[in-house]
C-alpha positions as CSV (number, residue, x, y, z in Angstrom):
1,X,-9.8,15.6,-20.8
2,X,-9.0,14.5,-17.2
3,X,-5.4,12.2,-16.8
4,X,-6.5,8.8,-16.1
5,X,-3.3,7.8,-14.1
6,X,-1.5,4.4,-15.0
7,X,-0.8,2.2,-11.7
8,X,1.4,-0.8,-11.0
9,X,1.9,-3.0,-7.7
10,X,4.9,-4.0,-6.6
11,X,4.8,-6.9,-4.0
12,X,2.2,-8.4,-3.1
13,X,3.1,-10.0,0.2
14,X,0.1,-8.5,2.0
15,X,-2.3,-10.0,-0.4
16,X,-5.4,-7.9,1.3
17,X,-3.4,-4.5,0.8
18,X,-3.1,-5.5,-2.9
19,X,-5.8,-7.2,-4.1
20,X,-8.1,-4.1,-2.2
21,X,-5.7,-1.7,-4.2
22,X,-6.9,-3.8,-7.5
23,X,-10.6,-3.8,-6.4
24,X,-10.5,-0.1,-5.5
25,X,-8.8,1.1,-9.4
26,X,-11.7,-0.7,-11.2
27,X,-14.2,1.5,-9.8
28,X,-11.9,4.9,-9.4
29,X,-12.1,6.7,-12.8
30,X,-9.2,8.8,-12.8
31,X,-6.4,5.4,-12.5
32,X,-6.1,2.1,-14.0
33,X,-4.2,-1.4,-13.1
34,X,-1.6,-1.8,-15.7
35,X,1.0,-4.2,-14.4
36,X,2.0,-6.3,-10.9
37,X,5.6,-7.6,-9.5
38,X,6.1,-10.1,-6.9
39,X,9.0,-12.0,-6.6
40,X,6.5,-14.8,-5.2
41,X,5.4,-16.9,-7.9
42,X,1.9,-18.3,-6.8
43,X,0.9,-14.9,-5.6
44,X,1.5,-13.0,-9.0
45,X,-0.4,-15.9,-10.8
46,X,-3.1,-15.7,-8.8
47,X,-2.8,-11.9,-8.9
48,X,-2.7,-11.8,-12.6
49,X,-5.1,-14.0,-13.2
50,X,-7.8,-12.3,-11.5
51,X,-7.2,-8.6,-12.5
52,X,-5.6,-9.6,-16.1
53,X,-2.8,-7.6,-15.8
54,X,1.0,-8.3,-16.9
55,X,3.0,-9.6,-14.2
56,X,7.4,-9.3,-13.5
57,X,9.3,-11.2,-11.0
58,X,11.6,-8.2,-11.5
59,X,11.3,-5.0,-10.2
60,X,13.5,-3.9,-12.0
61,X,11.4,-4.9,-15.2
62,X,8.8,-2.8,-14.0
63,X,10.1,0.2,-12.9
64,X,11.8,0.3,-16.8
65,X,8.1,0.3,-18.2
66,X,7.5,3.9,-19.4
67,X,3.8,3.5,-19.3
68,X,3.5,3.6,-15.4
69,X,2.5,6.3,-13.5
70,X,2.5,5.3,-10.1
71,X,3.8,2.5,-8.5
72,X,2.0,1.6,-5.2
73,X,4.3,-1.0,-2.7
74,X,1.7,-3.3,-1.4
């Protein structure tokens, strides 16, 4: 069986570099969404929201989640 890799974003300040990352993993087999950060509130509510994935205002709270693969800066 192939690794299906586990991806998180981390900012979300350019909101087209992020939500086009999100878009992209739905339809790419071999990665899923699993988790956002953004220190900006409104932007990792929205971003939650509409890929339903856990959100931190910390990095640091990400980066300690041992279920992420890759973590892609957007």
């Amino acid at each position: 069986m192939a690794q299906r890799w586990r991806v998180a974003l981390m900012g979300l300040g350019h909101w087209y570099s992020a939500w086009n990352t999100a878009r992209a993993l739905r339809d790419y087999p071999g990665a899923t969404l699993v988790a956002a950060a953004s220190r900006d509130p409104a932007a990792l509510e929205a971003f939650t929201r509409d890929f339903g994935v856990p959100g931190y205002d910390s990095y640091e709270e990400l980066l300690a989640r041992e279920d992420v693969d890759i973590v892609q800066t957007a």
